[in-house]
TORKOL-4160 file (C-alpha; in steps of 0.2 Angstrom, whole numbers, padded with zeros to 4 digits, m for minus):
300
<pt num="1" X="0000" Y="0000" Z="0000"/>
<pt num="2" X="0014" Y="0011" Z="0005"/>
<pt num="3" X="0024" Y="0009" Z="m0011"/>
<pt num="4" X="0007" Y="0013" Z="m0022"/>
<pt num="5" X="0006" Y="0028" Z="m0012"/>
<pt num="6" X="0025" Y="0033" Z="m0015"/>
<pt num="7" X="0023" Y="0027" Z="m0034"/>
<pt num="8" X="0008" Y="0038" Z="m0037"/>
<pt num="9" X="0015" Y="0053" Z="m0027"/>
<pt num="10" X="0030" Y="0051" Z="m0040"/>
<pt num="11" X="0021" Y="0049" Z="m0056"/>
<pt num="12" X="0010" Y="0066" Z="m0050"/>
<pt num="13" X="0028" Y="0074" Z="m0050"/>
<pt num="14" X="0034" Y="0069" Z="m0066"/>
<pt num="15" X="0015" Y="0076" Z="m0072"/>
<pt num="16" X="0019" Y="0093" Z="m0063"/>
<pt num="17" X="0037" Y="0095" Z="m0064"/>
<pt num="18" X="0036" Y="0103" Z="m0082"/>
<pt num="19" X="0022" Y="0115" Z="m0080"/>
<pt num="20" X="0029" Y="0121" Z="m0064"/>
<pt num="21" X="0044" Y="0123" Z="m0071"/>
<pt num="22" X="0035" Y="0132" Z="m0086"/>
<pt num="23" X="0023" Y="0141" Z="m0075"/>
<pt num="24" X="0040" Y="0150" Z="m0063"/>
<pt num="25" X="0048" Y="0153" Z="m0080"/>
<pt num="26" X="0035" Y="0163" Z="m0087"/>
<pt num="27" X="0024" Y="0168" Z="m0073"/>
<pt num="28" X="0032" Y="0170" Z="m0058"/>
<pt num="29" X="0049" Y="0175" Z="m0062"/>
<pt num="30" X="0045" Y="0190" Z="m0074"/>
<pt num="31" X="0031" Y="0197" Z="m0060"/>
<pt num="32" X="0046" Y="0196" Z="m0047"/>
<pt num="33" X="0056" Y="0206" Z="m0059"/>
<pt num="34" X="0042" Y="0218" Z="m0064"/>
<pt num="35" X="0042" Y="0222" Z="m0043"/>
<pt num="36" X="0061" Y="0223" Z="m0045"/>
<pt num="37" X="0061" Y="0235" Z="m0061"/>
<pt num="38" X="0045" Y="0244" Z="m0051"/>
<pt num="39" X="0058" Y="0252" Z="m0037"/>
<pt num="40" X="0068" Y="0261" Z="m0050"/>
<pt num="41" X="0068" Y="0274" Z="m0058"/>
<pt num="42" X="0073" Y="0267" Z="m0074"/>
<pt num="43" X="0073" Y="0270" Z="m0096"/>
<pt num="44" X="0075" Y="0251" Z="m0097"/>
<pt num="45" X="0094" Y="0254" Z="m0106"/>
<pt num="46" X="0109" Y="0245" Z="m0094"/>
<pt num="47" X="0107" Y="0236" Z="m0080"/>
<pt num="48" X="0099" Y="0240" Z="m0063"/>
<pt num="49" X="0114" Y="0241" Z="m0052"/>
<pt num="50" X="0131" Y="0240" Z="m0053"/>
<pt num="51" X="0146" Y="0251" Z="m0059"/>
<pt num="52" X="0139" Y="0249" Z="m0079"/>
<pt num="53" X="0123" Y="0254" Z="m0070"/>
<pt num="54" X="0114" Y="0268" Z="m0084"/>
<pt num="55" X="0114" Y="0287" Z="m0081"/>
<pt num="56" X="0095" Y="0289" Z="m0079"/>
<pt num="57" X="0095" Y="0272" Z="m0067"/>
<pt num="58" X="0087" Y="0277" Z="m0048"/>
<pt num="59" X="0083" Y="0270" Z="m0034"/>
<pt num="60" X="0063" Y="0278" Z="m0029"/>
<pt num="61" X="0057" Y="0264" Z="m0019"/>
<pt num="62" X="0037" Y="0265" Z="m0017"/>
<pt num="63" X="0039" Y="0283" Z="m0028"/>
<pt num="64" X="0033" Y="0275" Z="m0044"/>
<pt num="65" X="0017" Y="0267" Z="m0036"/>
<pt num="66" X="0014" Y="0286" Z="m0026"/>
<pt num="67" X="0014" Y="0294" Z="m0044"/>
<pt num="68" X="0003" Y="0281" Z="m0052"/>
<pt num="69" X="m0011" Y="0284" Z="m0039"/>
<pt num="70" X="m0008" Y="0303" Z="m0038"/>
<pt num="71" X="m0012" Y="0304" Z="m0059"/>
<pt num="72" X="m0029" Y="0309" Z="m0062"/>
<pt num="73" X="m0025" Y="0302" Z="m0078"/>
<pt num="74" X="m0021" Y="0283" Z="m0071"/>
<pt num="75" X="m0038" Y="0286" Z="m0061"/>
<pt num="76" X="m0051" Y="0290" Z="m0079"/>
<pt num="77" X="m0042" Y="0275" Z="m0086"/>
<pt num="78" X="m0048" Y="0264" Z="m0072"/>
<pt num="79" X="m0063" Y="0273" Z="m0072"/>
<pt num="80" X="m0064" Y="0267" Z="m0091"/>
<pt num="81" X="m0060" Y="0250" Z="m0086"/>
<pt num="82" X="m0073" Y="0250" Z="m0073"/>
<pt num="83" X="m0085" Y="0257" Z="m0086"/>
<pt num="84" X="m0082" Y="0243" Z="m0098"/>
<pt num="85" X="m0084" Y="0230" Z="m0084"/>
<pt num="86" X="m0102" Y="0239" Z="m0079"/>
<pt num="87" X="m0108" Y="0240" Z="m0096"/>
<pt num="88" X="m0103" Y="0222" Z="m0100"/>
<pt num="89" X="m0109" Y="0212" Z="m0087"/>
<pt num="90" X="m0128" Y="0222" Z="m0090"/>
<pt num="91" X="m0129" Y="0225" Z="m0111"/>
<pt num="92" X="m0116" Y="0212" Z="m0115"/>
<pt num="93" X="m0120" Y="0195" Z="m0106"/>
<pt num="94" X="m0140" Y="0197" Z="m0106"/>
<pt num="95" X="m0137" Y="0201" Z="m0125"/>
<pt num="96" X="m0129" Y="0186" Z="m0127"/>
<pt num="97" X="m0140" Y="0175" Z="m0115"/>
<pt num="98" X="m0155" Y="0180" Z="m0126"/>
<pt num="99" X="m0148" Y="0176" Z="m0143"/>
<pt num="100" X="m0143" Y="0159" Z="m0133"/>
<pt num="101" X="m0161" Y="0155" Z="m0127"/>
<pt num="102" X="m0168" Y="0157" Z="m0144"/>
<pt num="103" X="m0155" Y="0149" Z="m0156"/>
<pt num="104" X="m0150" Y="0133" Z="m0144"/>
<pt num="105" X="m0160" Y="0120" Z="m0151"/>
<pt num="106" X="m0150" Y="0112" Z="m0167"/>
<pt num="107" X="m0158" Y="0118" Z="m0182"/>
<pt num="108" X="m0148" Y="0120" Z="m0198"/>
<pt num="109" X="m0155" Y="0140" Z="m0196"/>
<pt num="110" X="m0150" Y="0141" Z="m0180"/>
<pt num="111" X="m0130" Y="0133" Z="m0182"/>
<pt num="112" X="m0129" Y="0145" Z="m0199"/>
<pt num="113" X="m0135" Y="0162" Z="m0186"/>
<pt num="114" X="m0121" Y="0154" Z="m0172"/>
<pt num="115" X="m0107" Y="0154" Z="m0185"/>
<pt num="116" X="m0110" Y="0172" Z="m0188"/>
<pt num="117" X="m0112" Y="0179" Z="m0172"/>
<pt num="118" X="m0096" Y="0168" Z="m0166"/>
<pt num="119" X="m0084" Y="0175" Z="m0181"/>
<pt num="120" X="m0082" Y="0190" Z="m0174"/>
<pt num="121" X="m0074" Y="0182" Z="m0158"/>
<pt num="122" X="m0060" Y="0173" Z="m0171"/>
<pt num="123" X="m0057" Y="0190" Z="m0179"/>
<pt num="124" X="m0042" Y="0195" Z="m0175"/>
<pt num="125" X="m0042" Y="0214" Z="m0162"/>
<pt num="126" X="m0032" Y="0223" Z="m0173"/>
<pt num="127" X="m0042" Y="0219" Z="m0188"/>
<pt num="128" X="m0056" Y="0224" Z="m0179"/>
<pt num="129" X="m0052" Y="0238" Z="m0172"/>
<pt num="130" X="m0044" Y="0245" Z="m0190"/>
<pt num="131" X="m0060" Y="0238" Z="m0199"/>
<pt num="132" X="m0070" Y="0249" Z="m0186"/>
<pt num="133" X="m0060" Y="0263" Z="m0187"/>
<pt num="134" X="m0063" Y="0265" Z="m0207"/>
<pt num="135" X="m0085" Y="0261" Z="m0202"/>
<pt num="136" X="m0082" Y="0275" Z="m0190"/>
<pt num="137" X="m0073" Y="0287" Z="m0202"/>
<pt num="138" X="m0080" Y="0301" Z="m0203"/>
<pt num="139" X="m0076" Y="0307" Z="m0221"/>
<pt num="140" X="m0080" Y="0290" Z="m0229"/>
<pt num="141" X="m0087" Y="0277" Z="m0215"/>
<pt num="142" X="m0102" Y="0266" Z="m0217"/>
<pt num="143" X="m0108" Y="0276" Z="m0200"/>
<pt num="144" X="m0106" Y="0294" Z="m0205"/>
<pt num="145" X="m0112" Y="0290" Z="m0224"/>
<pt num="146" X="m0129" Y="0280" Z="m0217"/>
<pt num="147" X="m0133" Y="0296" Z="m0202"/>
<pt num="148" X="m0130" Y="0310" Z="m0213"/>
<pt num="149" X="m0143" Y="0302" Z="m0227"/>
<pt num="150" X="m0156" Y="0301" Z="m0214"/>
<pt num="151" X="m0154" Y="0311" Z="m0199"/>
<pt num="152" X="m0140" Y="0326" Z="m0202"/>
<pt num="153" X="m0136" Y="0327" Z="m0222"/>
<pt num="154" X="m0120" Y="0335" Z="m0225"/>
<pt num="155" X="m0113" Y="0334" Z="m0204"/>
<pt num="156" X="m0097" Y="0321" Z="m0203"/>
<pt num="157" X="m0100" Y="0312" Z="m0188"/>
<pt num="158" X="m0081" Y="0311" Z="m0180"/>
<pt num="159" X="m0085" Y="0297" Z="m0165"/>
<pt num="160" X="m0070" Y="0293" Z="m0163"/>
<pt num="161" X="m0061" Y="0311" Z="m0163"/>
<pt num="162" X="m0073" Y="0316" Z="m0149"/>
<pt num="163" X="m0069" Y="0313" Z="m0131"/>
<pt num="164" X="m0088" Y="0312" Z="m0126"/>
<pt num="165" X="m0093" Y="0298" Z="m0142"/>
<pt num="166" X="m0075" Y="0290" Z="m0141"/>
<pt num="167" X="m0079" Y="0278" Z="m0126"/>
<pt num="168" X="m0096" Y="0274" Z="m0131"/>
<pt num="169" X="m0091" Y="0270" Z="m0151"/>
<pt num="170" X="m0077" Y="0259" Z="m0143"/>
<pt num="171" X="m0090" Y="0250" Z="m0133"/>
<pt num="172" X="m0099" Y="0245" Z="m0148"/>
<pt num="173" X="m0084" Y="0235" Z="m0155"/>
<pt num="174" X="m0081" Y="0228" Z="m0139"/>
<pt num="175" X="m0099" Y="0220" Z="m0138"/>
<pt num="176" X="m0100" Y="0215" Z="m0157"/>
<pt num="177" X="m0083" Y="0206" Z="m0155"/>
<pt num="178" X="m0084" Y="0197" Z="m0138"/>
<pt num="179" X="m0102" Y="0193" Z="m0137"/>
<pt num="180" X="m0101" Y="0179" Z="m0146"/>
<pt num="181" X="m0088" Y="0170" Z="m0134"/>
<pt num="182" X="m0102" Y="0171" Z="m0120"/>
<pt num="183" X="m0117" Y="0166" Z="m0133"/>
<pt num="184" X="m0107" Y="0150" Z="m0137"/>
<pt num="185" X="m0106" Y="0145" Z="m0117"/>
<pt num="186" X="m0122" Y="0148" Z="m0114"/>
<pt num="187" X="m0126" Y="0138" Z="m0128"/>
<pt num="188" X="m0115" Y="0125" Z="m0121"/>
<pt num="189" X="m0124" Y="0126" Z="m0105"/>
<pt num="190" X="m0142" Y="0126" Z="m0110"/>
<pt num="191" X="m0136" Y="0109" Z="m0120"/>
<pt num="192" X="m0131" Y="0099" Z="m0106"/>
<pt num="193" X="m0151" Y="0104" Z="m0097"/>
<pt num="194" X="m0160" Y="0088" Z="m0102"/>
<pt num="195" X="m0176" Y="0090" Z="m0113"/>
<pt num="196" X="m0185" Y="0081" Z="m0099"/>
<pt num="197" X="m0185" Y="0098" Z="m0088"/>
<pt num="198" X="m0190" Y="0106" Z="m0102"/>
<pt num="199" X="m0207" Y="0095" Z="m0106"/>
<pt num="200" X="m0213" Y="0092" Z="m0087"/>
<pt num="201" X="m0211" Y="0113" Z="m0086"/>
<pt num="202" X="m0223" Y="0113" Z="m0102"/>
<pt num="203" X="m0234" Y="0100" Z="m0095"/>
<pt num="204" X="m0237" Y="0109" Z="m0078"/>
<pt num="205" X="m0242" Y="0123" Z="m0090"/>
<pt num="206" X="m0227" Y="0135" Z="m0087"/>
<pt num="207" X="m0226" Y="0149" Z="m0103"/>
<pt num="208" X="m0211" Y="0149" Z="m0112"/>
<pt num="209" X="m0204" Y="0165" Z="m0103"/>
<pt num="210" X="m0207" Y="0158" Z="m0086"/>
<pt num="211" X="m0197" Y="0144" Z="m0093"/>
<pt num="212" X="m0184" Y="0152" Z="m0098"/>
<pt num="213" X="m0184" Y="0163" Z="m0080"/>
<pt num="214" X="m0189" Y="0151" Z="m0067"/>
<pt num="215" X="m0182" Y="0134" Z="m0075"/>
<pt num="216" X="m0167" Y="0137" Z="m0087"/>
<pt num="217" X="m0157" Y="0152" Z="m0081"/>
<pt num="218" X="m0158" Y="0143" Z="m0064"/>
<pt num="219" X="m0150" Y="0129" Z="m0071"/>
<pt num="220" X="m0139" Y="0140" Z="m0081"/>
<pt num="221" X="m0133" Y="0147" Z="m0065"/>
<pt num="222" X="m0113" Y="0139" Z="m0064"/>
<pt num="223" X="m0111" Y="0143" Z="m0084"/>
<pt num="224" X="m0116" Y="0161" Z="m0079"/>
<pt num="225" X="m0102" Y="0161" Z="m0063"/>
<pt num="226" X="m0090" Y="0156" Z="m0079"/>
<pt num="227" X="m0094" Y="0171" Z="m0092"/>
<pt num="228" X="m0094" Y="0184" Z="m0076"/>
<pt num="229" X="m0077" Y="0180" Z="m0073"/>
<pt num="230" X="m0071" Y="0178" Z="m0089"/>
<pt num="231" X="m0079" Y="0195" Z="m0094"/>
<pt num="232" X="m0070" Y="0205" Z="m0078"/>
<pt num="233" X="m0054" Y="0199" Z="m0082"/>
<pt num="234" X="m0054" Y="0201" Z="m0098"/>
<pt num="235" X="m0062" Y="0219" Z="m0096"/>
<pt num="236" X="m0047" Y="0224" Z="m0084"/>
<pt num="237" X="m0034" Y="0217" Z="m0099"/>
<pt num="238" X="m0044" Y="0230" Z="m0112"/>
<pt num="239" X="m0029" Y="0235" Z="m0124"/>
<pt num="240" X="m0030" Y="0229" Z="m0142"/>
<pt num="241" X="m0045" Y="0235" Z="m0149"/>
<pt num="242" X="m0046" Y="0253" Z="m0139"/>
<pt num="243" X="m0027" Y="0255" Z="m0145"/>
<pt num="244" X="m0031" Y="0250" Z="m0165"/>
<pt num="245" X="m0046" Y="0264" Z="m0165"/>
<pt num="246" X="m0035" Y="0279" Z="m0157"/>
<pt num="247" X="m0024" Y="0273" Z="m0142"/>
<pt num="248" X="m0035" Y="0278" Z="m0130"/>
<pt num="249" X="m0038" Y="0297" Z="m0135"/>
<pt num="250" X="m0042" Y="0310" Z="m0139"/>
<pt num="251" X="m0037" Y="0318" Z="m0121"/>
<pt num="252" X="m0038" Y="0299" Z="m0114"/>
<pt num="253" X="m0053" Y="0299" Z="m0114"/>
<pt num="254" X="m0056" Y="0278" Z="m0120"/>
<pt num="255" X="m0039" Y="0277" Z="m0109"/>
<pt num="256" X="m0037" Y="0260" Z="m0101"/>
<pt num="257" X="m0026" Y="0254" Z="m0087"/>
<pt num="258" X="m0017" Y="0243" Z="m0100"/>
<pt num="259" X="m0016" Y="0257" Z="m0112"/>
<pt num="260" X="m0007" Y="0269" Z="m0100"/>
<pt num="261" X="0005" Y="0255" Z="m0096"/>
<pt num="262" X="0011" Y="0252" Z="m0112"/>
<pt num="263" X="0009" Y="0273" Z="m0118"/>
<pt num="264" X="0022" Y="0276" Z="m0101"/>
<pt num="265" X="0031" Y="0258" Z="m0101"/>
<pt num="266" X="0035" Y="0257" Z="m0118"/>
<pt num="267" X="0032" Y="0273" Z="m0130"/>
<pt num="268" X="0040" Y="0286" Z="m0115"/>
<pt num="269" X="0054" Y="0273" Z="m0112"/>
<pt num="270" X="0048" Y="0273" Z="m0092"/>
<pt num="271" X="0050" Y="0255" Z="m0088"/>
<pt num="272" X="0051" Y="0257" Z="m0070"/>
<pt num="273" X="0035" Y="0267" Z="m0070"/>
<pt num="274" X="0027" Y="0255" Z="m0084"/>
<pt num="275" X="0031" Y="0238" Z="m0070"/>
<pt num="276" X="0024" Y="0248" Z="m0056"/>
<pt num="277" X="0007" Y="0251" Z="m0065"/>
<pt num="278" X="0010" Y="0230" Z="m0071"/>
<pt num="279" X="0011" Y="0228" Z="m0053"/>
<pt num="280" X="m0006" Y="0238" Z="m0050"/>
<pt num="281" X="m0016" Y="0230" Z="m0064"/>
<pt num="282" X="m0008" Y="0211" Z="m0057"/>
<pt num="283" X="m0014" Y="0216" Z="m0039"/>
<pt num="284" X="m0030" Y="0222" Z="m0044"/>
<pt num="285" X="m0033" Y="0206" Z="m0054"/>
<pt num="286" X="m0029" Y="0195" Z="m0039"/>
<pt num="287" X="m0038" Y="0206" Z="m0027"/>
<pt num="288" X="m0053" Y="0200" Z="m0039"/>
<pt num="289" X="m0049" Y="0183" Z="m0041"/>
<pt num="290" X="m0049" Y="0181" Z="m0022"/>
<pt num="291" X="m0064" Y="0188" Z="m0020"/>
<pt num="292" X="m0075" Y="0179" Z="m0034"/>
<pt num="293" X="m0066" Y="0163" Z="m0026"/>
<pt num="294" X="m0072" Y="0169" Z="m0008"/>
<pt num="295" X="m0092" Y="0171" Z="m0016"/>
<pt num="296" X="m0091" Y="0156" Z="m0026"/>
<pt num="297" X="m0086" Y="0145" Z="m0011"/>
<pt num="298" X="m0097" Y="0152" Z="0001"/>
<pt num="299" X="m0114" Y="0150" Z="m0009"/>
<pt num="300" X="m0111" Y="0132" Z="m0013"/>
């Protein structure tokens, strides 16, 4: 008994030794460099310390994470983030729960209308966001040419060169290309919710709505606890589409946290600034993540 015990143990840790190793290499290690890089003061250009240490290299200990939470700018791009998270979890999931309820059942219709509200997902961010851009153009776009002819004929409607339209233009992309994602596992969901459930509801008279609310989204309930987290935490790593339709601006205002990092980290050369707000973001995402486990735990 003893020996299975040991020989199990040992083929568990010939399983795990590669992704831990994999997991440190990737994960861990960068994260404790980013803390390290996050205490300097520092143009990413020669090493930290030592005498080839670089020109601009200083030592600021908890200064870069004191400026990060004293920018009004850092603030309205969590703000964004927030905004995006708020909008999601109430237009974008109940929009895709609803296309779900009614296109679920395998009909050849049905499978062609999931195809087409799923390719969106497989489209590439970049592409979207530059395919977007040109819709939202406001000399030649699709939008402008479709509001001028029948609302304000001759006006150029410039959504995304505006700071109050920007967000809310962004917003639409971000539902049109995600939604899908969530449609498709709600889908998955409602398929493993046997038929039986379905025809004793209809049999004690229940209408198809009170169905839907009383009996399905009830059982639908762990598929939902999926899309939620999978729709915060992809709503605090906002970056691709927001930076392919304007980086953020005009005067930041589509700025997201991600978006700042990489604008300060990267284009201004401030990588120890950029690693302190990579340190915010990665605290903030596991501040979540405790907490979503904390819930899910205690209402089993």
């Amino acid at each position: 008994m003893l020996e299975n015990k040991k020989q199990n143990f040992l083929t568990a840790m010939a399983f795990l030794i590669v992704p831990l190793v994999l997991f440190t290499f990737f994960v861990i290690f960068p994260v404790l460099k980013a803390a390290i890089y996050a205490l300097y003061k520092w143009n990413g250009l020669g090493p930290l310390t030592g005498p080839n240490v670089g020109r601009k290299t200083q030592f600021v200990g908890i200064g870069n994470f004191i400026q990060i939470l004293t920018d009004p700018i850092f603030w309205k791009s969590f703000g964004n983030n927030v905004k995006i998270i708020i909008l999601s979890l109430f237009i974008e999931l109940p929009i895709a729960l609803i296309i779900a309820l009614n296109i679920s059942s395998k009909t050849k219709r049905n499978v062609a209308l999931r195809t087409i509200f799923f390719i969106p997902y497989v489209v590439s961010e970049v592409i979207a966001g530059t395919v977007w851009s040109f819709i939202y153009s406001p000399q030649y776009g699709i939008s402008t040419s479709f509001l001028s002819c029948f609302f304000a004929p001759g006006t150029d409607f410039a959504f995304l060169g505006r700071p109050e339209t920007v967000f809310p233009a962004i917003f639409v992309v971000i539902i049109w290309k995600y939604f899908g994602l969530y449609m498709i596992l709600y889908i998955a969901g409602l398929q493993g919710i046997s038929d039986d459930i379905r025809e004793a509801a209809a049999i004690d008279g229940a209408s198809p709505l009170q169905l839907n609310l009383f009996v399905i989204i009830p059982l639908l309930i762990p598929t939902i606890i999926v899309t939620l987290f999978f729709c915060i935490v992809g709503s605090l790593q906002t970056f691709d589409i927001i930076w392919a339709m304007g980086k953020g601006d005009p005067v930041n205002a589509a700025e997201t946290m991600v978006t700042y990092l990489y604008k300060f980290g990267f284009r201004r050369t401030q990588m120890g600034y950029g690693s302190a707000i990579a340190i915010v973001i990665f605290v903030i995402c596991v501040v979540f993540n405790a907490v979503y486990q904390k819930l899910i735990n205690n209402n089993k």
